[in-house]
N, C-alpha and C positions, 0 to 999 in steps of 0.2 A: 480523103486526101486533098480532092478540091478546097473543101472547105478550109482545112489547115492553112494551106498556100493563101488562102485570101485573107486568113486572118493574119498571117506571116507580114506578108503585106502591106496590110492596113497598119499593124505595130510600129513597120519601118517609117512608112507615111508619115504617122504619128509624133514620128522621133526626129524624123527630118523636120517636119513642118515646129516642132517646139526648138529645134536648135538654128532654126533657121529666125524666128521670134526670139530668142537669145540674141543671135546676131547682130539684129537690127533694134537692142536696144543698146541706148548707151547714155548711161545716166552717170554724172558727176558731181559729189562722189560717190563712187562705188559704194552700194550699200552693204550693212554688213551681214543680211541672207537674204537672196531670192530666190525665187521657184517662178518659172515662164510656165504658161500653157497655153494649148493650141484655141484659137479663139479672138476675136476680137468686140470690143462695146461700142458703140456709138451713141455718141452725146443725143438725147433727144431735141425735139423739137420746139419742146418745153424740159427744161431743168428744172430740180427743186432740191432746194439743199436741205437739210435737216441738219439743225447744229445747235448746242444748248446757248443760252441764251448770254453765258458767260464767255463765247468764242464768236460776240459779232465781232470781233475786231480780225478775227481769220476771214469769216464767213462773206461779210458786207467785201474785202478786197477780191475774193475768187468770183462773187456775183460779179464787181463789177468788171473783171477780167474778163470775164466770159458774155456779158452785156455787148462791150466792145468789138470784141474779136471777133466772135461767130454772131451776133445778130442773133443770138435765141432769147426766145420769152426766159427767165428765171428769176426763181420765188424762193422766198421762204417759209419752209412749212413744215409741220410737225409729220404732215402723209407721207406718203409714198415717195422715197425720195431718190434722184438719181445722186448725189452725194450727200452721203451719210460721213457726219462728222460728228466721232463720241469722244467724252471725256470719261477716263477709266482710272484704275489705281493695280497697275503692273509695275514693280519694284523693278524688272529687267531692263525698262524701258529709259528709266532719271525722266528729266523733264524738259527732253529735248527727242526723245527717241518716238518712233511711231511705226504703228502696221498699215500696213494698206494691201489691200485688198482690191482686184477690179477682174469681173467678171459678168454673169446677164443679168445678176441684180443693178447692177453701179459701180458707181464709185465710193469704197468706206473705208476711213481713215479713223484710226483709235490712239489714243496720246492721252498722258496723264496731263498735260498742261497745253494751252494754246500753242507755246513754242512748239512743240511735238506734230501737230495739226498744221499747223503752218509749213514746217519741214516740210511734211509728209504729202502736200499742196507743190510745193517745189519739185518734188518727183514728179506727180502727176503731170505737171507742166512740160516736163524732160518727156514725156510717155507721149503727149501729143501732137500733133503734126508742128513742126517750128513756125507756121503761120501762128502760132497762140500769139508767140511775142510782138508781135507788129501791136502797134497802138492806133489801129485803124478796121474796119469792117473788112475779115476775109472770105466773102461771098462764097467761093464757089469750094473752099477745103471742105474734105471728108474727113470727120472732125470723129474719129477712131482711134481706141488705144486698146494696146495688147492685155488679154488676159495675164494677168502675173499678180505673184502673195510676196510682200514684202515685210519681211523687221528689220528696222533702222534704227541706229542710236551714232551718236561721235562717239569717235575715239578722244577728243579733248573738249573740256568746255569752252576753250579760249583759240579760237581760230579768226585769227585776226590780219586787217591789212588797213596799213596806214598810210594816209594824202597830207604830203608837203606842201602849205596853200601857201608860204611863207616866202619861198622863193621866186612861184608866179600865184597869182592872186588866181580863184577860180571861185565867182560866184556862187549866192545858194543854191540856184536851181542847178549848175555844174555839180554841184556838192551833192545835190539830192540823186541825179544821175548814176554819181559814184557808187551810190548806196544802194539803187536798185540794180545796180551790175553785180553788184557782190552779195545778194541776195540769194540769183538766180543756184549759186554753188555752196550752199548753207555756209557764209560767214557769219559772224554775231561780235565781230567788237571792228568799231570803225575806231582807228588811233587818228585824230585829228591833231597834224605839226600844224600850231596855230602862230608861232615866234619865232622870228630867225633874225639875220644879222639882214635877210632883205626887205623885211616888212613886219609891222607887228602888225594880227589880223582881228583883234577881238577889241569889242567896245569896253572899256573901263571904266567906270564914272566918274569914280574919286580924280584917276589921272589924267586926263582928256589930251593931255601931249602925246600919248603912247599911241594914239591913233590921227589926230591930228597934224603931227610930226613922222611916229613913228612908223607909219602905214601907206608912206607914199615915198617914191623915188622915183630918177632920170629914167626915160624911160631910155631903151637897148633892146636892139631887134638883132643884132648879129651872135657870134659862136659866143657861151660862154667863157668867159676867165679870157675871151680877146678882144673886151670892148675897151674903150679908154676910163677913167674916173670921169664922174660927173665934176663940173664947175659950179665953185660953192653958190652961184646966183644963179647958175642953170635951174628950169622948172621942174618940180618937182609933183607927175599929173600922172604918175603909174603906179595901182596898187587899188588898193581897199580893206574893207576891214567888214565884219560882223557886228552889227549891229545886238543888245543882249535880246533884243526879239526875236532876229535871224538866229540865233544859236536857240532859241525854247526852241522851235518851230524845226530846225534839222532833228535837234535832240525826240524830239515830240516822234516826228517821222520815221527814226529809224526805231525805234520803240516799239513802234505799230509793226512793225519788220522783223522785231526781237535783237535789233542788233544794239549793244550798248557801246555808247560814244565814250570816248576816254582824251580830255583833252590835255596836249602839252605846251607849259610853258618852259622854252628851252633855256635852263640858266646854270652854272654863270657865263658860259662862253655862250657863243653863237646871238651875244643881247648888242651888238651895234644897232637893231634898231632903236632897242632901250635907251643906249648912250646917246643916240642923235637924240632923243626924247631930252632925255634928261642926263646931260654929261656929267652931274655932280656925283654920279653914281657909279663912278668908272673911276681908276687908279689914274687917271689924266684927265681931269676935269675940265683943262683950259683947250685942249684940243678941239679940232673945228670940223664937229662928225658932221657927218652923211650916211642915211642908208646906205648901203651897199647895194651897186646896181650891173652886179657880175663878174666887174674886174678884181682880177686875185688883189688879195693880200695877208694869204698866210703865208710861212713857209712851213712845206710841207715836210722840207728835209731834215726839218729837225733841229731845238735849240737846246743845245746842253740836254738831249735827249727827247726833247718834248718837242712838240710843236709849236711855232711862235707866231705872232700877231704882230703884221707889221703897221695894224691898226688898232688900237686898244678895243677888242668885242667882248672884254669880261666886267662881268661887276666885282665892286672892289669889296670883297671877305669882309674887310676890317670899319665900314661904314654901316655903321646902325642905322642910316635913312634908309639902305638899303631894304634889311629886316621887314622894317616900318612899311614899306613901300610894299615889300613883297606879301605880306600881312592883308594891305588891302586888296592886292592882283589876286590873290588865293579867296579872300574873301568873299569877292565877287562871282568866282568863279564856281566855289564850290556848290550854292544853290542852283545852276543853271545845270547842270551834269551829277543826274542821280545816281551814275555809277560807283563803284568804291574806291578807283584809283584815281589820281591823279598823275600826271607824267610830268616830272620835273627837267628832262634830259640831260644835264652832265657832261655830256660828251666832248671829247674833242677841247676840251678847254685851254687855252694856251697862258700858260704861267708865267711867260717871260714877264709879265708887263708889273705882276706880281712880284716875282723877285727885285725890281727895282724899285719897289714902293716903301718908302722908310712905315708907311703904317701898318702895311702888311709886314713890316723887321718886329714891328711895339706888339703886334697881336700876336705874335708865335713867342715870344719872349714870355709876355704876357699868359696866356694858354697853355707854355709848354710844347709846342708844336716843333716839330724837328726839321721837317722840309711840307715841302709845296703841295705831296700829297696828302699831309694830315692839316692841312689848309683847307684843301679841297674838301678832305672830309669834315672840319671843323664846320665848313659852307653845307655840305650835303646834308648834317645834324640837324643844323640850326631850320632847314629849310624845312626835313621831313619833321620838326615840333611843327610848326607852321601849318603844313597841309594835316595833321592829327588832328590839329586844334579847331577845324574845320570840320573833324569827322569823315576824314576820308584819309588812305591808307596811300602810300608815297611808291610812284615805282620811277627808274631812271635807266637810262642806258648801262653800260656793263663797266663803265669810268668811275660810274659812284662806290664801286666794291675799294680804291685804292684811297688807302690810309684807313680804311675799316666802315665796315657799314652797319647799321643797328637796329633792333628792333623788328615789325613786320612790314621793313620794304619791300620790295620787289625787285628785280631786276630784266631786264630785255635785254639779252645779250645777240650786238650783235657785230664784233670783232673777233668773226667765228662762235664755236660752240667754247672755248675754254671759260671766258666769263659766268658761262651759265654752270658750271660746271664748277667753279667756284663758288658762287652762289649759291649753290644747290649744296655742296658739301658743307656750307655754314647755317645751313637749312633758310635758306631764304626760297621764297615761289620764284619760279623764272619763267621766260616767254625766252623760246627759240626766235630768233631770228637774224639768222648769218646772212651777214653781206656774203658769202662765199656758194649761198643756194636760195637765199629767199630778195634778193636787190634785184627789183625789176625794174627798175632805172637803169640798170645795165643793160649793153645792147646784147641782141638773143640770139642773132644770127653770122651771117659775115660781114665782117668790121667795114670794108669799103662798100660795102652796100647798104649799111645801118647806121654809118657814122660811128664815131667814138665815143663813147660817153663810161668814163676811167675806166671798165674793161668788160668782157662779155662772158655772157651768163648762157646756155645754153636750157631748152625746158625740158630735157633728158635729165640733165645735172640737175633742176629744182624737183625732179620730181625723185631722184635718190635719197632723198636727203632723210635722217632719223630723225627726230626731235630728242627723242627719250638716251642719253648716253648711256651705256654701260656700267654697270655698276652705281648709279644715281637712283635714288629714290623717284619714282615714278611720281607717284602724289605730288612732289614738287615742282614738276613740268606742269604749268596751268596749260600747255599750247604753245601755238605756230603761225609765225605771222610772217607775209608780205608787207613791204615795204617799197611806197612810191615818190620817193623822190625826185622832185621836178625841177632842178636848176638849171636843166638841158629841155626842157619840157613846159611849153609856151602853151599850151590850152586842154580843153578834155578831150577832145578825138584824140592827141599824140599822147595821152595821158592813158588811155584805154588803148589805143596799137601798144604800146610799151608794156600793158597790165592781162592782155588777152591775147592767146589764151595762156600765156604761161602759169597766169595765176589759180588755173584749172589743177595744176601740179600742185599747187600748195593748198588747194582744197581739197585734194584726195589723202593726204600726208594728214592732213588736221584732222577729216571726218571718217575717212575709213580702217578696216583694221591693218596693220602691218603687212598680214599673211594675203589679205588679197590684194594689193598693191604688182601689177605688173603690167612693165612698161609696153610693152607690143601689143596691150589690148586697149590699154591706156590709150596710147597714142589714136592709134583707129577710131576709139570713142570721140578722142578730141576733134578729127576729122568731120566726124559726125555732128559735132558740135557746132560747124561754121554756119551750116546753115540756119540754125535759131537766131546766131548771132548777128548775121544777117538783116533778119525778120524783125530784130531789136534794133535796127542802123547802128549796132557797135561796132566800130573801128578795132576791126582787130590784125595780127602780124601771120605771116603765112614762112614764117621763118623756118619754120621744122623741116620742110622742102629746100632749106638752101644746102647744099655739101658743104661737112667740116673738111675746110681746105689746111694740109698742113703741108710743108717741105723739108727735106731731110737733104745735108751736104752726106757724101760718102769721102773715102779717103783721097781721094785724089780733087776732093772740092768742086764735083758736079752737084750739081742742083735737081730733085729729083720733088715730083709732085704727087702729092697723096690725097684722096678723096674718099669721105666715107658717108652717106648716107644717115641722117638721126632718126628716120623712121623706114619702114619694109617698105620692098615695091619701088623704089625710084631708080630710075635709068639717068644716067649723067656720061652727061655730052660737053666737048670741048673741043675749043682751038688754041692753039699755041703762035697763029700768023696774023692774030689783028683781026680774023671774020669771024662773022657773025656764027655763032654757032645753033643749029637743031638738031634733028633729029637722026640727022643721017650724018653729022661728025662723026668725029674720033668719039667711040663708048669708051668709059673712064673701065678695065677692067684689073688693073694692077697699075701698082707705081710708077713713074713714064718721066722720062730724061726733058730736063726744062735748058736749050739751049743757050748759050751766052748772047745770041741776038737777039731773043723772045724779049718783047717790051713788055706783054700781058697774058693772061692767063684768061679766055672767056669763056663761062661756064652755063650750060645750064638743067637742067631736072626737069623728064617728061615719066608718067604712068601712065602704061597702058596704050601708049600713043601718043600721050596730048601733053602739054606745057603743063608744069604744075607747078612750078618754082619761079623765084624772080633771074631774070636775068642776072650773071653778075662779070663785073669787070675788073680783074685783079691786077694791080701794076707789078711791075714785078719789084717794085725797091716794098712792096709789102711780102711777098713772097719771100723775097730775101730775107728782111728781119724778123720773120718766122720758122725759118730755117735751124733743124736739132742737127747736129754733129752725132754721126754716127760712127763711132770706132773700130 
């Protein structure tokens, strides 16, 4: 009977101490099987890796990761090794998926292809103490990871996230930053916006205005879209451009990473830098461009339906220099970027400037063309011959589908899902990515404490999001991308607060399967995740902690305040008198009457006891024009 009870026991033990090792792991993304078990390895004294000879390119970055970090001897060697890294031929796996394995032998990683090895290295990394990531010797870590059996594979091949360098400039080594952020969360396609109407960023040879001219503007340190115009003899000493070495050499980089670079020239709209290059390539030739250096000038309201440019940023359809010109841009471009797209963007293009163009009247007469969308498409045709003719396959924002689109483009929809879903129903590949779950240039948290930037994005909401629609052939969904827009966004720290961790959400959407996506273990994980991020000096946002503040008028027009926590566990405290508020305010526990004297709303989020949120200070004319009418 003794002996039962002890074995009883010991089972529970056993069960406790493995789900308690469950607990304390938290890997992003979520793979798609583990199995914990009770136990832990520790890194030796001396490492040695074993890896075939066709995986130094995994093998030599984990050496030198581990060189760094912990300060152990490590070798490579066919013996005894504490990671063991094999190349196999498992059909389940594609050539990205991997097992891992870690228990008293080591650490063993099995992959049909390096990609797979390399993954399955990125876990590893998530398994051990978040000192790995410092880029510095951490002396005194106990450098132990959990027993646990892994197989991993994505959910998509294309899990993507793309940097605006266009509207502020961010150097290589910033660029390369970018690329070992989005590593850490199995990315594999960097979208490089390399053109915009603020800067063209890429060296050209044939055109040397396009970086000479086109690559610099006034500089402006204030709020977007509130600086003044620049003065056409003001200096023009802000910006820069890539050199085509700088581009081998990122391309090179993320390669060695597995991640494939996919660059965009954004045309016909968004090309003011173009036109200041070279204005003869614009419907107003004789016009006296300037880069753009933040101050509006479109209107957004809309003209005869579209959106209009109260600056000519479009190249003119109906000029064959353009052709000619963009012939060579493609040209050039296509040897530098071994991937197979090319991104032409589309977007946004404003036709007024078009419709008043007697050449753009002789080309649609000419062509047959009926209106301004089969212009556009007339431009989108001619462009995607262009990038074919290069050997490399054309994808464009989800603008290119209007007036018809042909062939095997691509499309990235991302004015919502319906583009994609157009696209997909005329059997083109699509890439998800909704401004409406994957814009993380939106702000994340609460507005007057994040500032404004066009409207906010929550990382509950990014990490809802499907990619695959209903009734859509799956095959056509290649994937799921973030997107980082920086026209509010002046360097890489604010560039990485704005991209972490939300972009955690769009890597678990991309890489893992549907059915284990859930957000209350999710979030926790995320939690778990600051401190790597930390260890890595990555600037990230602590926004998940701020309360969704909303207000609600009732019928008699009082003003009533609501608060809801985005992840478990927060206690939220408030005043409605101007003080400061902690821990011992007013606790937020139901809806609560906001008097017609109250100037502000201050709020803040403690767990457990302690501060865990930022402070925040809500005026009430915000309050107010968030206010829902309740019937």
């Amino acid at each position: 009977m003794k002996l039962n009870k002890i074995l009883s026991i010991a089972v529970i033990i056993s069960g406790l101490s493995t789900a308690t090792i469950a607990q304390n792991i938290s890997i992003i993304p979520e793979p798609y099987q583990m199995t914990t078990k009770p136990g832990n390895y520790t890194l030796p004294k001396s490492i040695a890796i074993n890896a075939p000879s066709s995986a130094n390119v995994v093998s030599d970055q984990i050496a030198a990761k581990l060189r760094t970090t912990t300060g152990r001897v490590v070798s490579l060697t066919k013996n005894k090794s504490s990671i063991d890294l094999q190349i196999i031929n498992d059909a389940n796996l594609g050539t990205e998926g991997y097992t891992l394995d870690i228990n008293e032998k080591g650490i063993q990683i099995k992959a049909n292809a390096n990609a797979g090895l390399f993954f399955g290295w990125q876990t590893v990394m998530q398994l051990l103490p978040a000192a790995v990531y410092s880029n510095t010797l951490q002396a005194n870590t106990n450098w132990t990871l959990p027993y646990v059996s892994i197989l991993d594979k994505p959910r998509f091949g294309w899990r993507g996230m793309m940097l605006d360098v266009s509207r502020h400039f961010f150097n290589k080594a910033e660029v390369l930053t970018f690329i070992d952020d989005m590593v850490r969360y199995k990315y594999n396609r960097f979208h490089w916006h390399l053109t915009d109407d603020q800067g063209w960023r890429i060296e050209i040879k044939s055109l040397p205005k396009l970086t000479s001219v086109g690559a610099w503007r006034a500089e402006r340190k204030g709020k977007w879209m509130n600086t003044p115009a620049p003065g056409i003899n003001e200096p023009k000493t802000y910006g820069g451009f890539y050199t085509q070495e700088d581009i081998k050499e990122v391309v090179a980089y993320a390669k060695a990473r597995f991640i494939e670079v996919i660059p965009e020239i954004d045309i016909p709209g968004h090309s003011l830098a173009m036109n200041t290059a070279y204005p003869f390539l614009s419907t107003t030739p004789n016009y006296p461009f300037q880069v753009n250096a933040g101050e509006e000038f479109m209107d957004w309201e809309g003209f005869n339906g579209h959106v209009a440019a109260k600056i000519d940023n479009s190249l003119d359809p109906s000029n064959e220099t353009v052709y000619e010109y963009l012939d060579k841009i493609f040209g050039e471009i296509a040897p530098l970027f071994p991937f197979e797209y090319i991104h032409m963007g589309g977007d946004e293009n404003p036709k007024n400037n078009w419709e008043k163009s007697s050449n753009v009247q002789a080309l649609m007469k000419k062509e047959g063309l009926k209106d301004q969308n089969e212009v556009q498409s007339y431009f989108v045709r001619r462009v995607q011959k262009i990038i074919n003719s290069k050997g490399k396959k054309m994808m464009g924002w989800d603008e290119i589908l209007e007036g018809g689109l042909s062939g095997d483009a691509a499309v990235m929809s991302w004015r919502g899902i319906k583009g994609g879903i157009e696209a997909a129903k005329k059997g083109h590949k699509v890439v998800m990515s909704p401004n409406d779950y994957n814009y993380i240039d939106f702000y994340q948290g609460e507005v007057t404490a994040e500032g404004k930037v066009y409207r906010g994005l929550r990382m509950k909401t990014t990490y809802g999001f499907e990619p695959i629609p209903e009734g859509i052939d799956p095959n056509l969904i290649l994937g799921n991308q973030a997107n980082q827009w920086t026209e509010q966004i002046f360097d890489i720290r604010y560039a990485q607060y704005m991209t972490w961790p939300r972009s955690m959400a769009v890597a678990e959407t991309s890489w893992s399967p549907k059915e284990k996506k859930n957000w209350n273990s999710f979030s926790k994980k995320v939690e778990r995740q600051f401190e790597k991020l930390d260890a890595a000096n990555v600037r990230y946002a602590i926004s998940i902690y701020d309360p969704i503040v909303t207000t609600e008028l009732n019928t008699k027009g009082e003003l009533f305040g609501i608060m809801e926590g985005e992840v478990e566990g927060l206690d939220i405290y408030y005043t409605i008198n101007d003080q400061m508020p902690d821990n011992y305010s007013e606790k937020y526990t139901a809806p609560f009457l906001i008097p017609d004297d109250v100037l502000s709303l201050r709020v803040i989020s403690y767990r457990n006891g302690k501060q865990i949120g930022k402070y925040l200070n809500i005026p009430i004319e915000s309050l107010r024009k968030r206010a829902v009418k309740v019937l």
